[in-house]
mmCIF file of the N, C-alpha and C atoms, coordinates in Angstrom:
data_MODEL
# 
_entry.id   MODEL 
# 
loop_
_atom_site.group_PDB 
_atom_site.id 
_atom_site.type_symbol 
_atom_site.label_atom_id 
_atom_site.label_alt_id 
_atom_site.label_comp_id 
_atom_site.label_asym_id 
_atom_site.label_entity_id 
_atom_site.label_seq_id 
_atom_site.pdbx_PDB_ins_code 
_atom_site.Cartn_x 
_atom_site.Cartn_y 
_atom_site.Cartn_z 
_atom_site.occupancy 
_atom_site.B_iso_or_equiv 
_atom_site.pdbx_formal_charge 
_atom_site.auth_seq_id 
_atom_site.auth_comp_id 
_atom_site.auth_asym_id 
_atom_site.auth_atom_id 
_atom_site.pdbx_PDB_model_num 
ATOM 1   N N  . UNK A 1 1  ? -22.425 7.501   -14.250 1.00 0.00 ? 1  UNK A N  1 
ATOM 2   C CA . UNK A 1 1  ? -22.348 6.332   -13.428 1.00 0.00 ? 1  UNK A CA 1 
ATOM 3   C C  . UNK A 1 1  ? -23.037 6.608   -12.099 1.00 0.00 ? 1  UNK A C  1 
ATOM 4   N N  . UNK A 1 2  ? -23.476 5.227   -11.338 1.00 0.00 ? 2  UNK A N  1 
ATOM 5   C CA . UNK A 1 2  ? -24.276 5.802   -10.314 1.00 0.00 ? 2  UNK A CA 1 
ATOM 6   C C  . UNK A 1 2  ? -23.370 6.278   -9.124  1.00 0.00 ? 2  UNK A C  1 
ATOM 7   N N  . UNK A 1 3  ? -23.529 6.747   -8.009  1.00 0.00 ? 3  UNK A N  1 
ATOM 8   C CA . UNK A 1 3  ? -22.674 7.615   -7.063  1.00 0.00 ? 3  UNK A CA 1 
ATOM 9   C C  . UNK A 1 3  ? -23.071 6.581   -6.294  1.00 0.00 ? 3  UNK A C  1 
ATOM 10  N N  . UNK A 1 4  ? -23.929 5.477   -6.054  1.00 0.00 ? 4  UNK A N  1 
ATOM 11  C CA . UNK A 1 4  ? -23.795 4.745   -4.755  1.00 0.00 ? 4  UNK A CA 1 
ATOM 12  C C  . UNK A 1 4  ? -22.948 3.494   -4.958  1.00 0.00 ? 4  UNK A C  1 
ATOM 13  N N  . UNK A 1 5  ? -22.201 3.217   -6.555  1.00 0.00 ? 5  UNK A N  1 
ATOM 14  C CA . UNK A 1 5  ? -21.588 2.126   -6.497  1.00 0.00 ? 5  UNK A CA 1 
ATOM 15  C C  . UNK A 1 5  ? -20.023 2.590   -6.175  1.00 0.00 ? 5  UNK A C  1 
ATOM 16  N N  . UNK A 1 6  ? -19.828 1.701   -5.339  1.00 0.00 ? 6  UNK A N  1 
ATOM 17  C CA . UNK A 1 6  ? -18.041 2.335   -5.346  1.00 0.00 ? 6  UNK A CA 1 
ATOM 18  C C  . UNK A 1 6  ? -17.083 1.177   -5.649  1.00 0.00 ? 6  UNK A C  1 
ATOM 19  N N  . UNK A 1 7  ? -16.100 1.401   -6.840  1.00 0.00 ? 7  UNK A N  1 
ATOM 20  C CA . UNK A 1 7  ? -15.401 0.669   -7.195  1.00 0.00 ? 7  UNK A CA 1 
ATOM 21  C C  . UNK A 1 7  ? -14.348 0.003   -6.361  1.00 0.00 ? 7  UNK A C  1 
ATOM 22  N N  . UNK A 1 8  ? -13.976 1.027   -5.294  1.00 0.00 ? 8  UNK A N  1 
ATOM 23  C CA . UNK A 1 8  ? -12.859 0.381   -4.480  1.00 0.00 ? 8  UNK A CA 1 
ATOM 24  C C  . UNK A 1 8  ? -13.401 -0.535  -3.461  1.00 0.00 ? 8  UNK A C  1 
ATOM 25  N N  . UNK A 1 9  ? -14.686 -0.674  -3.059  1.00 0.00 ? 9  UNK A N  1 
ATOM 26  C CA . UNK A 1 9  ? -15.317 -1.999  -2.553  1.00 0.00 ? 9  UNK A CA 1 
ATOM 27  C C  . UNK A 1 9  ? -15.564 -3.175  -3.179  1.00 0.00 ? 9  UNK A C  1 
ATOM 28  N N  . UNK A 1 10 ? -15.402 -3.338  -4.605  1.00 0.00 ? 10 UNK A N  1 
ATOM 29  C CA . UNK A 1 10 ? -15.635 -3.975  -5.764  1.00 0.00 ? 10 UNK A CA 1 
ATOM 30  C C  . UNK A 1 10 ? -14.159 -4.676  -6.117  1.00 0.00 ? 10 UNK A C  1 
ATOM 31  N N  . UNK A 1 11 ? -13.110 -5.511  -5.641  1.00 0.00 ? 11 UNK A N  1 
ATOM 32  C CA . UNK A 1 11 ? -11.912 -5.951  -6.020  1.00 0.00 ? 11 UNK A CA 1 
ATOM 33  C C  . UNK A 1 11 ? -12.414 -7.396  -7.108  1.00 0.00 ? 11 UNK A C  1 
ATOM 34  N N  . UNK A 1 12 ? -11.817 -7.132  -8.210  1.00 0.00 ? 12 UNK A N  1 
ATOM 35  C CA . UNK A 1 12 ? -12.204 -8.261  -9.268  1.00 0.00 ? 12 UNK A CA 1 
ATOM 36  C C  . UNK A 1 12 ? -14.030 -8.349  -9.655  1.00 0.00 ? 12 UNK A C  1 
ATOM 37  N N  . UNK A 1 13 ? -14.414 -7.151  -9.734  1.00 0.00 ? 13 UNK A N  1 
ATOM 38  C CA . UNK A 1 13 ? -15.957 -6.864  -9.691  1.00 0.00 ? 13 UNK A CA 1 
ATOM 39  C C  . UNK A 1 13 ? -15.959 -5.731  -10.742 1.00 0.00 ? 13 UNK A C  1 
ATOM 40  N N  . UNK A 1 14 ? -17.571 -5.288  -11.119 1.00 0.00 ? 14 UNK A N  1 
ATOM 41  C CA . UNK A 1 14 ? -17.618 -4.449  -12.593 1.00 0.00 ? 14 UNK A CA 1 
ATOM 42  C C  . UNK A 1 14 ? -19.200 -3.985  -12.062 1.00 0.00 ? 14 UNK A C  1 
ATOM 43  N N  . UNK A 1 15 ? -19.388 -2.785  -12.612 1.00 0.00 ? 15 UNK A N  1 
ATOM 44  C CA . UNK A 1 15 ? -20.649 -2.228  -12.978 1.00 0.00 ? 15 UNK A CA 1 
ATOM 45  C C  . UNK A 1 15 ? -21.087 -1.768  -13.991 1.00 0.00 ? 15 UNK A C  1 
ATOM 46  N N  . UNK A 1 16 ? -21.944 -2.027  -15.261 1.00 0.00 ? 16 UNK A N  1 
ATOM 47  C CA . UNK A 1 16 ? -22.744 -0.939  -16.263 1.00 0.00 ? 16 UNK A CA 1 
ATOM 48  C C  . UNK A 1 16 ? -23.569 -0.298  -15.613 1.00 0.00 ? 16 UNK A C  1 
ATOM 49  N N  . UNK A 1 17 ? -23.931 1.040   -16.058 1.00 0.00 ? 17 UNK A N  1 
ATOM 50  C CA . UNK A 1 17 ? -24.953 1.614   -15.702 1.00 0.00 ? 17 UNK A CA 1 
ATOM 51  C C  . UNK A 1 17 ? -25.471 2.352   -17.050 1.00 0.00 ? 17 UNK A C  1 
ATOM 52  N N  . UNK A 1 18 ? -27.011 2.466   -17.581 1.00 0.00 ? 18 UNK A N  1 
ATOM 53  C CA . UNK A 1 18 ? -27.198 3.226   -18.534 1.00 0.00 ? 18 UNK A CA 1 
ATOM 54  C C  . UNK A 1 18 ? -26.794 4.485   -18.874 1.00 0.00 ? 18 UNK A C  1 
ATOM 55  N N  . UNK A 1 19 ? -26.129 4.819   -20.063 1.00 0.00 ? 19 UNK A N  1 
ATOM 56  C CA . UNK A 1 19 ? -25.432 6.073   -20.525 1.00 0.00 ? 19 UNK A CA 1 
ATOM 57  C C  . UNK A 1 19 ? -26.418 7.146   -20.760 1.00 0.00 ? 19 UNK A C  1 
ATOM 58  N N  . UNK A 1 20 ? -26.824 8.003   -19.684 1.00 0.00 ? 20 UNK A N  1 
ATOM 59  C CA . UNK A 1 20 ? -28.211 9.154   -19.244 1.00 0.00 ? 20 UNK A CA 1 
ATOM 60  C C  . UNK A 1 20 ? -27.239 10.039  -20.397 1.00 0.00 ? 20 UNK A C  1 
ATOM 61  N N  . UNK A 1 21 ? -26.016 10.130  -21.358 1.00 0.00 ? 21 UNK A N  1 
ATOM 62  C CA . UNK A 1 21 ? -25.572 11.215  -21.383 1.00 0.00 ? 21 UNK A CA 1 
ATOM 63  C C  . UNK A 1 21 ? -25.576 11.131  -23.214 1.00 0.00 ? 21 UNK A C  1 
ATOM 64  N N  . UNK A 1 22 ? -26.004 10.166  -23.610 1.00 0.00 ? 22 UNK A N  1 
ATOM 65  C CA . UNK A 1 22 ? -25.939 9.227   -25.023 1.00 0.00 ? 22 UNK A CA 1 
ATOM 66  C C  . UNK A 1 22 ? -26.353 10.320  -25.978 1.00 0.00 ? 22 UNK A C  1 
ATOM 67  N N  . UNK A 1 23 ? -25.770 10.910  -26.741 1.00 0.00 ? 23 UNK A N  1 
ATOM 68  C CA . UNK A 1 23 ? -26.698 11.833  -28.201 1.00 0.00 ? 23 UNK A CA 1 
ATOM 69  C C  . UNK A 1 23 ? -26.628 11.416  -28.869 1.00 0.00 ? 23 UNK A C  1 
ATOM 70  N N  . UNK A 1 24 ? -25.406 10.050  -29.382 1.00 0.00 ? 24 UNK A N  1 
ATOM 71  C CA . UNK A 1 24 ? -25.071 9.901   -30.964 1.00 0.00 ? 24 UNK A CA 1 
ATOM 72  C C  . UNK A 1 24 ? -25.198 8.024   -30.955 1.00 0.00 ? 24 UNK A C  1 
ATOM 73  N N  . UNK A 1 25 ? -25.134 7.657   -31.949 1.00 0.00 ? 25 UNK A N  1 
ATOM 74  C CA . UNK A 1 25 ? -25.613 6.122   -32.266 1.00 0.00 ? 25 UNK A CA 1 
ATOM 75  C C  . UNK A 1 25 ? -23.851 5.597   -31.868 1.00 0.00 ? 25 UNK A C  1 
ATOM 76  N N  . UNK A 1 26 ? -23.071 6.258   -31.858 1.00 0.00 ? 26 UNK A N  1 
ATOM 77  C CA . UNK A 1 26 ? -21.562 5.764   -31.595 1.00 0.00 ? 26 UNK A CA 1 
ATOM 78  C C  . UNK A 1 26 ? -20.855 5.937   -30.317 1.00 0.00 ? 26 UNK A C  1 
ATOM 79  N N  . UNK A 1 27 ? -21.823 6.790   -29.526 1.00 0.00 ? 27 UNK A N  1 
ATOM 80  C CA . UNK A 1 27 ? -21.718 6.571   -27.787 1.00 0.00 ? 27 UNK A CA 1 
ATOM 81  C C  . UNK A 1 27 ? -22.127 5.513   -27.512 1.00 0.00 ? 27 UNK A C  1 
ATOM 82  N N  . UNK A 1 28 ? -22.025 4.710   -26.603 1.00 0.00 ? 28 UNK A N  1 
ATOM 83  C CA . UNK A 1 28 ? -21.886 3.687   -25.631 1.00 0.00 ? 28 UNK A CA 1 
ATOM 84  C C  . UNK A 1 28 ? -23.023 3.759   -24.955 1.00 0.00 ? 28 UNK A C  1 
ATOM 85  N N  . UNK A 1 29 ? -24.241 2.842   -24.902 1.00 0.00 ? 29 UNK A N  1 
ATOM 86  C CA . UNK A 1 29 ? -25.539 2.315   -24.559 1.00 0.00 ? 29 UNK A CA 1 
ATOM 87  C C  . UNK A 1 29 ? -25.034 2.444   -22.954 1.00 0.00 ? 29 UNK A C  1 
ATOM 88  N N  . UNK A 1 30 ? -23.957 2.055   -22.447 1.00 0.00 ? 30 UNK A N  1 
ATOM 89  C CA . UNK A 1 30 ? -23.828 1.281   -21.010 1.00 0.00 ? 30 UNK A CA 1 
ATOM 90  C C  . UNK A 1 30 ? -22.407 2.552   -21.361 1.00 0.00 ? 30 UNK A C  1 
ATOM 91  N N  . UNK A 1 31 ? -22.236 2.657   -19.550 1.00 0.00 ? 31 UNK A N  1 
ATOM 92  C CA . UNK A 1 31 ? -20.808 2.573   -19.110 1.00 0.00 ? 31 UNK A CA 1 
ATOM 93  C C  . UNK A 1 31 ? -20.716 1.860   -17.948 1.00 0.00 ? 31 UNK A C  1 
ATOM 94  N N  . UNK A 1 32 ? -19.580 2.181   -17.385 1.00 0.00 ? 32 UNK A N  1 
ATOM 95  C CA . UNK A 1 32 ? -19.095 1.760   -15.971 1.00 0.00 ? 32 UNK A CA 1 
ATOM 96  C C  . UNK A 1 32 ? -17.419 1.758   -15.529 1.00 0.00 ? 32 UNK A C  1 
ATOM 97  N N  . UNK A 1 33 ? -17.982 1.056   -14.686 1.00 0.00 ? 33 UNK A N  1 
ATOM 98  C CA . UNK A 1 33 ? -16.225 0.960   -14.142 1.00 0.00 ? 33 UNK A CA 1 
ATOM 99  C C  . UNK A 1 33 ? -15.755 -1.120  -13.660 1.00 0.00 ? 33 UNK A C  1 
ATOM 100 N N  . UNK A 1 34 ? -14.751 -1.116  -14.260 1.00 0.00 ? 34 UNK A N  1 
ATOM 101 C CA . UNK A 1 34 ? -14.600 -2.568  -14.109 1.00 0.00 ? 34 UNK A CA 1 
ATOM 102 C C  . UNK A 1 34 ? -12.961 -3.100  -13.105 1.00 0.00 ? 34 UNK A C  1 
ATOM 103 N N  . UNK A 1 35 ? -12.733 -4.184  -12.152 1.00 0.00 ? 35 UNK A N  1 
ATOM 104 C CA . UNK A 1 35 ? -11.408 -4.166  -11.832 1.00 0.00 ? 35 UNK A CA 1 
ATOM 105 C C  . UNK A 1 35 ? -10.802 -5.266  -11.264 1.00 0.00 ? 35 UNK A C  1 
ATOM 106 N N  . UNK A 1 36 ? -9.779  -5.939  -12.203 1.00 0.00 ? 36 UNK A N  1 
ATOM 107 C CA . UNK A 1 36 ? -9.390  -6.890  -12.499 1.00 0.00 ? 36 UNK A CA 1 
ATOM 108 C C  . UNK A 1 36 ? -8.052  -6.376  -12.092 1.00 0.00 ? 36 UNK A C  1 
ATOM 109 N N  . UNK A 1 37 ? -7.879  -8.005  -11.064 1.00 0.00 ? 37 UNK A N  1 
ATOM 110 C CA . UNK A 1 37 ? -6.392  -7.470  -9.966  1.00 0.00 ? 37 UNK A CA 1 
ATOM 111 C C  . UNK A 1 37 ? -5.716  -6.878  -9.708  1.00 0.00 ? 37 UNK A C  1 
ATOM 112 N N  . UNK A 1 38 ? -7.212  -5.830  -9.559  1.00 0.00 ? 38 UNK A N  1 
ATOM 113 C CA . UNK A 1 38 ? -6.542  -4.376  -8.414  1.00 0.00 ? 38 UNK A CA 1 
ATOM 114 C C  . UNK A 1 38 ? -6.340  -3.323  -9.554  1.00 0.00 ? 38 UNK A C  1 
ATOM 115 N N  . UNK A 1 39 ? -6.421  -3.402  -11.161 1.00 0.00 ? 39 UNK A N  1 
ATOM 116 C CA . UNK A 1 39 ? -6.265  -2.415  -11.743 1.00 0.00 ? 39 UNK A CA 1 
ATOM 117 C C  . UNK A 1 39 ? -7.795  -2.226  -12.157 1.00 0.00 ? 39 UNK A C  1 
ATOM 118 N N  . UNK A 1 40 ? -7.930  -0.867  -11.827 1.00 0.00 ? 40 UNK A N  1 
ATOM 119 C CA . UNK A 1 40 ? -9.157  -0.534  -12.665 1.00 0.00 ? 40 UNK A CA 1 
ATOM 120 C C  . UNK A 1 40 ? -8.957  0.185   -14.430 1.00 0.00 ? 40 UNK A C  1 
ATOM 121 N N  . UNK A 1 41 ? -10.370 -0.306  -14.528 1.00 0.00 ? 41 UNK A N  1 
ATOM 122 C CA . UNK A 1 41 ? -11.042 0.019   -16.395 1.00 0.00 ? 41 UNK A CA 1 
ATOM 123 C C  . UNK A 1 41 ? -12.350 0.582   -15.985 1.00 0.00 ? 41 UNK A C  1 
ATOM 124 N N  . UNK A 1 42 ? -11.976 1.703   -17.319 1.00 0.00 ? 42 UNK A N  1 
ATOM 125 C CA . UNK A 1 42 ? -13.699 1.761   -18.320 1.00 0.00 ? 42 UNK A CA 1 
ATOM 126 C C  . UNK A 1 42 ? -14.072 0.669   -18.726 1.00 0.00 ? 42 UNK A C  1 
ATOM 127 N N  . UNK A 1 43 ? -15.286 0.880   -18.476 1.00 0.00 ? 43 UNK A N  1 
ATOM 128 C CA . UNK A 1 43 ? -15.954 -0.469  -19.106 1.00 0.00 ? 43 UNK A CA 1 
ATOM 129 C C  . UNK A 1 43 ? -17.378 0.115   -20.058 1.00 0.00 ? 43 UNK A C  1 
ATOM 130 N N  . UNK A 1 44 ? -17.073 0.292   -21.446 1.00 0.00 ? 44 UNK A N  1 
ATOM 131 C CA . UNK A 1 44 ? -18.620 0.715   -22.458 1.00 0.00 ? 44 UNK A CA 1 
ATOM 132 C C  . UNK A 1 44 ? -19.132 -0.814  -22.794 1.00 0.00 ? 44 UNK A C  1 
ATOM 133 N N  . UNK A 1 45 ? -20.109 -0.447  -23.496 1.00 0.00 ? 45 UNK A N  1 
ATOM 134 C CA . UNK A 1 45 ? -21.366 -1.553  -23.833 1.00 0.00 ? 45 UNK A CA 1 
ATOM 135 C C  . UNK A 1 45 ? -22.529 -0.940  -24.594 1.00 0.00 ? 45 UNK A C  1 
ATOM 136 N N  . UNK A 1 46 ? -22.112 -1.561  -25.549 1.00 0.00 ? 46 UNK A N  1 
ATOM 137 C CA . UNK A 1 46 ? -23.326 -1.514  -26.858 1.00 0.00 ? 46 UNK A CA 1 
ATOM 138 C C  . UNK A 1 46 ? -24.293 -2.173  -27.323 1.00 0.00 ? 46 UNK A C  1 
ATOM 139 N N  . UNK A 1 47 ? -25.833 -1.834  -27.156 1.00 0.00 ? 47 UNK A N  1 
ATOM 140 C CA . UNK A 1 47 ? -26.362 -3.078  -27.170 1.00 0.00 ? 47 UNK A CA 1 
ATOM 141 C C  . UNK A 1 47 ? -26.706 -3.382  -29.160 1.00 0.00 ? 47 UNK A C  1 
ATOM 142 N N  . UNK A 1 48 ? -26.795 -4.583  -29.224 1.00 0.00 ? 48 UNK A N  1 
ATOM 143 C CA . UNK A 1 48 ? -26.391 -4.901  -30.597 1.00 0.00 ? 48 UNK A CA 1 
ATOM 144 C C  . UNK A 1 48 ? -27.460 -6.180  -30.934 1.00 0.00 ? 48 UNK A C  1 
ATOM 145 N N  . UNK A 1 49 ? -27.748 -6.570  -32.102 1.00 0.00 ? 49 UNK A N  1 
ATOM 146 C CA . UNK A 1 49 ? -28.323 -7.612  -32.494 1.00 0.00 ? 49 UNK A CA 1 
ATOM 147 C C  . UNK A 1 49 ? -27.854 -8.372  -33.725 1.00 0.00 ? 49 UNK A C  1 
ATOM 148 N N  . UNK A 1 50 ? -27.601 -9.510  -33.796 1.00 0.00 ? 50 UNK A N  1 
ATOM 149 C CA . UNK A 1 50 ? -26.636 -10.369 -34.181 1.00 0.00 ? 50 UNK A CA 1 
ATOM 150 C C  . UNK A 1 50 ? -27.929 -10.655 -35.585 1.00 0.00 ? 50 UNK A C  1 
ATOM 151 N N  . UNK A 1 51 ? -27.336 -10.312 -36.964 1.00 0.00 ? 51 UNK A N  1 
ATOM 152 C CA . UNK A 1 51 ? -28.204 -9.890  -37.947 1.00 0.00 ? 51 UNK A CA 1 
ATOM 153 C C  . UNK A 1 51 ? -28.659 -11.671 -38.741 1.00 0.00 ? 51 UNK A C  1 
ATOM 154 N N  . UNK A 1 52 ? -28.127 -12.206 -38.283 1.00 0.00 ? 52 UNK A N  1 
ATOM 155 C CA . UNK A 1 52 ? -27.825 -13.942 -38.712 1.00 0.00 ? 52 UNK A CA 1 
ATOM 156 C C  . UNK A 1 52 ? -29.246 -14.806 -37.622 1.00 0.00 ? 52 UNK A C  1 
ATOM 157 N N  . UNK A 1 53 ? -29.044 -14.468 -36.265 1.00 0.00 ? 53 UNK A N  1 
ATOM 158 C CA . UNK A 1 53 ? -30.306 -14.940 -35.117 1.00 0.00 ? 53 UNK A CA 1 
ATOM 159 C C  . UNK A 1 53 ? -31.133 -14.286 -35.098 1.00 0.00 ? 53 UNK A C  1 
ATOM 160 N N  . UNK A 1 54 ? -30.413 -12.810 -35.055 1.00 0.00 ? 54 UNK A N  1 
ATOM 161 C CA . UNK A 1 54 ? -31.367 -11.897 -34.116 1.00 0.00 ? 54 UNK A CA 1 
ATOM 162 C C  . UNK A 1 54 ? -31.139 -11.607 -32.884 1.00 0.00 ? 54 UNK A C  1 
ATOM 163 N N  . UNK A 1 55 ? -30.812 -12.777 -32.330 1.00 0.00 ? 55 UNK A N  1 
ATOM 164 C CA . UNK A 1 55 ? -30.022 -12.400 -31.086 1.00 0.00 ? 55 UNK A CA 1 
ATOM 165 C C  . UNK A 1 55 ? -29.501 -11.402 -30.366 1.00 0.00 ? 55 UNK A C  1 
ATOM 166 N N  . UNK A 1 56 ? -29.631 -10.499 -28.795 1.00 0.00 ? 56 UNK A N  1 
ATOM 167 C CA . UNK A 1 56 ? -29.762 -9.428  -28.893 1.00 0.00 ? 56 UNK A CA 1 
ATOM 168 C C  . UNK A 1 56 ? -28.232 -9.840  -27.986 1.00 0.00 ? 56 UNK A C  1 
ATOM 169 N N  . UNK A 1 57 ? -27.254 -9.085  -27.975 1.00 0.00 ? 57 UNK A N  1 
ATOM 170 C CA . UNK A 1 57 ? -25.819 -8.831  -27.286 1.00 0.00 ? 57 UNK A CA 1 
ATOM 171 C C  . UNK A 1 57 ? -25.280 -7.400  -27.119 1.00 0.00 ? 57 UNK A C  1 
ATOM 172 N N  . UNK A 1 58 ? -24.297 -7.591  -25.870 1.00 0.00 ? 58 UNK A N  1 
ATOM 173 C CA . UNK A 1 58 ? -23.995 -6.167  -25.769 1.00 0.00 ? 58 UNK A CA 1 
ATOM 174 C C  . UNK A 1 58 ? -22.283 -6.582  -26.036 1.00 0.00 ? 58 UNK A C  1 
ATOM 175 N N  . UNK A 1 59 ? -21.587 -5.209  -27.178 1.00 0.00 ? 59 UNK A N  1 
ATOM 176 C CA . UNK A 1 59 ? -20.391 -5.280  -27.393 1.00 0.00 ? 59 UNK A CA 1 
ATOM 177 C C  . UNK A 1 59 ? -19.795 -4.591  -26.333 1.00 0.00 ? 59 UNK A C  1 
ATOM 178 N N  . UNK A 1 60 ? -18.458 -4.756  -25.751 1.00 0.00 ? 60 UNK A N  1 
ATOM 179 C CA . UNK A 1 60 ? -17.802 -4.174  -25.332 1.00 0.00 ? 60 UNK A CA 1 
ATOM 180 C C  . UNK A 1 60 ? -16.753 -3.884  -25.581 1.00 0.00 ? 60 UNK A C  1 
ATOM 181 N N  . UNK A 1 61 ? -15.879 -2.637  -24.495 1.00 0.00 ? 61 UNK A N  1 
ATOM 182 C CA . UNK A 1 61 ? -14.801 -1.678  -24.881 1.00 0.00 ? 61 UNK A CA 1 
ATOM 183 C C  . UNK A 1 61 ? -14.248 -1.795  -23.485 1.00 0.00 ? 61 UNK A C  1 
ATOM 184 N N  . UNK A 1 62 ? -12.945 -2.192  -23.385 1.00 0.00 ? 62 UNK A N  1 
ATOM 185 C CA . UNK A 1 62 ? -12.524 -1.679  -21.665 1.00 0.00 ? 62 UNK A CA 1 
ATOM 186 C C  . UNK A 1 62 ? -11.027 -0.929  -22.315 1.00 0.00 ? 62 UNK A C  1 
ATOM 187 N N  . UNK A 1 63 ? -10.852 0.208   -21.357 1.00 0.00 ? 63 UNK A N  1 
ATOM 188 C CA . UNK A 1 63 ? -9.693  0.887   -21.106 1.00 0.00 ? 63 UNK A CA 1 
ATOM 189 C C  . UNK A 1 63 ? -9.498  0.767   -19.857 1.00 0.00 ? 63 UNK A C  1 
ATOM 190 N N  . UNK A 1 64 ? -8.141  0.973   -19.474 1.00 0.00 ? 64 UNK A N  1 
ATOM 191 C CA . UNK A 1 64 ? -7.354  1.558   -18.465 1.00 0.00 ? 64 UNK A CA 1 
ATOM 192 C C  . UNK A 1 64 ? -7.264  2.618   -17.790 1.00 0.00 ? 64 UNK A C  1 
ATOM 193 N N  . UNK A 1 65 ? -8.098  3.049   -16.764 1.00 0.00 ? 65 UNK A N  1 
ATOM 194 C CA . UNK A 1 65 ? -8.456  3.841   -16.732 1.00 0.00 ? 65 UNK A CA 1 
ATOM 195 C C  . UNK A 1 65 ? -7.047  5.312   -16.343 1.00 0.00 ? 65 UNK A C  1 
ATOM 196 N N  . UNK A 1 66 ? -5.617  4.667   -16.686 1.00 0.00 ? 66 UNK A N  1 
ATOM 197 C CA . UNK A 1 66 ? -4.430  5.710   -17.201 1.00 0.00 ? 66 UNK A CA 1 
ATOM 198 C C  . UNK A 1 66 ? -4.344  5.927   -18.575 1.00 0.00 ? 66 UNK A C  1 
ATOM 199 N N  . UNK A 1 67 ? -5.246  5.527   -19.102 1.00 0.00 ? 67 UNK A N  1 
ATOM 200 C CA . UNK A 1 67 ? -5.835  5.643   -20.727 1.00 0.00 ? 67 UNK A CA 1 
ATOM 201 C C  . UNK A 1 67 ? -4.906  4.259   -21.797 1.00 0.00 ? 67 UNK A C  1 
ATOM 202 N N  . UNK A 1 68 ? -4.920  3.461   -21.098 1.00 0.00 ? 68 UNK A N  1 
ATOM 203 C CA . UNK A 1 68 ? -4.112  2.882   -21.646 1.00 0.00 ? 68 UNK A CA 1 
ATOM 204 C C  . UNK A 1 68 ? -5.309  1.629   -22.663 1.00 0.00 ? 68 UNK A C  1 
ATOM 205 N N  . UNK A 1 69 ? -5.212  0.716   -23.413 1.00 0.00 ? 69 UNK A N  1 
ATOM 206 C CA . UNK A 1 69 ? -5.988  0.114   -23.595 1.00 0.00 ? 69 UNK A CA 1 
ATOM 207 C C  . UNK A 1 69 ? -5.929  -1.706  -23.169 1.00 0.00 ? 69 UNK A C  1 
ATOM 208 N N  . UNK A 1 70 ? -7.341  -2.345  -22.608 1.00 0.00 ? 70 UNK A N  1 
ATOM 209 C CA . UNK A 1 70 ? -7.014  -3.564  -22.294 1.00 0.00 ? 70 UNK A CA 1 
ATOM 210 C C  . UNK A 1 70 ? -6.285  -4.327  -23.181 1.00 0.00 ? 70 UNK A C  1 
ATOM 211 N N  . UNK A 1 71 ? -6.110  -4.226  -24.481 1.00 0.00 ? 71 UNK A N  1 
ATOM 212 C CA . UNK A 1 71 ? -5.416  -5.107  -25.262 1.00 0.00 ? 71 UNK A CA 1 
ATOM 213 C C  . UNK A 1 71 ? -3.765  -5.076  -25.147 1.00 0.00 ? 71 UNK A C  1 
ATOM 214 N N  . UNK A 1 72 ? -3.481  -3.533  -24.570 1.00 0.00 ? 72 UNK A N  1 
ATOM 215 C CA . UNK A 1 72 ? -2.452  -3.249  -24.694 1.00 0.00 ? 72 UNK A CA 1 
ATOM 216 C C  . UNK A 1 72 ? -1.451  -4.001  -23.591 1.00 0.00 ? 72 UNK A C  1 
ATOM 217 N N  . UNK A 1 73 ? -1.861  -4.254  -23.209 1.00 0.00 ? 73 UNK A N  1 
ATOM 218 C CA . UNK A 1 73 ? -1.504  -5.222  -21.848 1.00 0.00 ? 73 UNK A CA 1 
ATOM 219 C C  . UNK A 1 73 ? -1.379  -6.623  -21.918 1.00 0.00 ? 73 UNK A C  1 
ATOM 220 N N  . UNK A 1 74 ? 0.045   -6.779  -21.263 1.00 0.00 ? 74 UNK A N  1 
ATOM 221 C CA . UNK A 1 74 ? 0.918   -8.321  -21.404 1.00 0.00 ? 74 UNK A CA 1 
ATOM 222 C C  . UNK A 1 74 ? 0.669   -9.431  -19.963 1.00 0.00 ? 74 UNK A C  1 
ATOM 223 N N  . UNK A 1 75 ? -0.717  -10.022 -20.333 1.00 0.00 ? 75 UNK A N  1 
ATOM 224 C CA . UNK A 1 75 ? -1.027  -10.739 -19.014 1.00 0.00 ? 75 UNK A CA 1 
ATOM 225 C C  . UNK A 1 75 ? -0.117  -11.822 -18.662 1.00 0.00 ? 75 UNK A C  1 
ATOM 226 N N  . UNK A 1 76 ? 0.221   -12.159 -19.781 1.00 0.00 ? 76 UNK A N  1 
ATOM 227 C CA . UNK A 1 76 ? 1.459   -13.637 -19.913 1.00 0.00 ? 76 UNK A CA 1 
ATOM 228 C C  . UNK A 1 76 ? 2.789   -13.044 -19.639 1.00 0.00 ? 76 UNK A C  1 
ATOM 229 N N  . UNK A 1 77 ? 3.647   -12.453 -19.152 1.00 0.00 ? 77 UNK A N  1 
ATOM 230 C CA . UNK A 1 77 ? 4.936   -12.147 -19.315 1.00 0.00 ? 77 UNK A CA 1 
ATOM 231 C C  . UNK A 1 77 ? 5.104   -10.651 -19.693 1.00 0.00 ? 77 UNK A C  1 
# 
């Protein structure tokens, strides 16, 4: 990730940056850091092409960055 972005200036804000560290087709094209009210995430990104258009999209992955996962989390109650 780059060293001049800083997340704690970033409240409800996100960065990818290209993955310089990538060897395998199942690492993550993109990382970053993402943070949604006040909790921060990993944020990966895969870039992908939608085999039906062609269409080019990037998938994503966010964790918690206490390793927890975004799904795992009860935004409603």
């Amino acid at each position: 990730m780059s060293e001049s972005y800083k997340q704690s200036d970033k409240p409800d804000k996100g960065a990818l940056f290209d993955n310089d560290r990538k060897e395998k087709d199942t690492q993550p094209d993109m990382t970053g850091s993402l943070n949604v009210g006040g909790v921060d995430y990993f944020i990966s990104a895969w870039k992908n092409e939608a085999q039906s258009s062609g269409k080019k999209y990037l998938k994503l992955a966010v964790t918690k960055k206490d390793g927890a996962s975004f799904r795992d989390e009860k935004p409603f109650g």
